[in-house]
N, C-alpha and C positions, 0 to 999 in steps of 0.2 A: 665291458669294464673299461673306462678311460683310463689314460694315462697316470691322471691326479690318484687312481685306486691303485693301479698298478706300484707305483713309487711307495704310497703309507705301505704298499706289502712286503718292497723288498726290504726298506726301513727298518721294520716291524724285525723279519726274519734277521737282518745284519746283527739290532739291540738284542734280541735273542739270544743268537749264538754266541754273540760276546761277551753274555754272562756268564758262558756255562766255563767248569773248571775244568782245565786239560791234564791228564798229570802219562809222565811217559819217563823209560827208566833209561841206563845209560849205566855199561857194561855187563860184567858177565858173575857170578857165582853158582858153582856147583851145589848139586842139590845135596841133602844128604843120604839120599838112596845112589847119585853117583860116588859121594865121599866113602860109601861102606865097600867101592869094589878095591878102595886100595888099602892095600896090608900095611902098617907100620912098623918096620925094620925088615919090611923085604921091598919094596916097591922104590925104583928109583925114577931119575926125573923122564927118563926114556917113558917109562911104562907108566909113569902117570900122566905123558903130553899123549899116548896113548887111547888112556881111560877116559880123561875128560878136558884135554886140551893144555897147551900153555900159558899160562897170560898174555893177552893182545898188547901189551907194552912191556920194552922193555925196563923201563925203567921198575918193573913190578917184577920183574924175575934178577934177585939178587944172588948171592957165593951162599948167604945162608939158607935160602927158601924162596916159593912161588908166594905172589900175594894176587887177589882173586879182588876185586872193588865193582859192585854194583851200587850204584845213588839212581833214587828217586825223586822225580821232582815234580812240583806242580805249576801250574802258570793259571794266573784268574786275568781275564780282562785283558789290558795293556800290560800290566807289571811283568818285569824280567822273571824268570822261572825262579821258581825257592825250590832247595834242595831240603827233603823233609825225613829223608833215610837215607844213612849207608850201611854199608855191612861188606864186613870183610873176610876172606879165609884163607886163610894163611898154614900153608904146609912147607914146614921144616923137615931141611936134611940134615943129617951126620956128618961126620967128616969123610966115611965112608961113603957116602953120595946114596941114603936110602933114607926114606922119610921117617922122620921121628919123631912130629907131630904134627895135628890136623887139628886147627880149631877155627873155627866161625867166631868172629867179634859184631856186636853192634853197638849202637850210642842209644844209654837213657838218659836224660835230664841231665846229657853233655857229658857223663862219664862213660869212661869204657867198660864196656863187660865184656864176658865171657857168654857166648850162647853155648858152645857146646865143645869138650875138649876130649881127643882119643892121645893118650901122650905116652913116649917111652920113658921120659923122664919127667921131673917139675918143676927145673928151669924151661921159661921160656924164652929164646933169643929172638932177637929183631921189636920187643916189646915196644924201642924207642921208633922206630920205622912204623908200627901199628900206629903208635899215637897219633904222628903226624898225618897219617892216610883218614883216620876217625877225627881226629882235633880242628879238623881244616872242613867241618861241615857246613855248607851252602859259601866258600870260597870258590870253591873250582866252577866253572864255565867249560859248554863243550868244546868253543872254539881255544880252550887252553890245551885240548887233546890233538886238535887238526893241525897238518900241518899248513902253513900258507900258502903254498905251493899254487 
């Protein structure tokens, strides 16, 4: 095999792989068989960085509750990665410092829902904090998480 065959190979194999779509995710959400081990009006923040961790930033652990943000994204070709999912969970405390509600958010056709809600009450606080964490879909960049260090 000459050279000239060699190179259309590796050519070939580069146009290839740089079709193919890469898609990879970027942070954390508890599952819901982990969200069923904590109780609502007994579980405080001790015992849920416990059961399934605290949020890796702190700007996601606020006075009122933990908020949980995994996005997925995809990358074709050259193009900058597109952000195609998030989803968020967000466990409220009391003032008593015990969780008072667990609910899973994600984005359809830009609006916020509710995937799934276990609550003590049917106010939800930090509603305005969700929005922004869901409203700001394919904004955020990973290196807006790094530090520059």
């Amino acid at each position: 095999m000459g050279a000239r065959s060699i190179a259309v190979l590796v050519l070939a194999g580069l146009l290839v792989t740089g079709c193919v779509r890469l898609e990879r995710s970027h942070g954390y959400v508890p599952t819901d068989s982990e969200l069923a081990n904590i109780e609502v009006g007994r579980d405080t923040r001790e015992t849920v960085s416990s059961i399934i961790g605290a949020p890796g930033l702190d700007s996601l652990r606020t006075v009122n509750g933990w908020y949980y943000v995994k996005s997925d994204y995809e990358t074709f070709l050259w193009q900058e990665p597109e952000e195609v999912r998030r989803e968020v969970v967000a466990i409220l405390y009391s003032d008593a410092g015990t969780v008072a509600n667990i609910e899973r958010f994600g984005l359809e056709e830009g609006r916020v829902i509710t995937l799934s809600r276990r609550v003590t009450e049917s106010n939800v606080t930090g509603v305005t904090f969700l929005s922004q964490l869901l409203g700001n879909l394919g904004n955020f960049r990973l290196q807006d998480f790094l530090d520059d260090e």
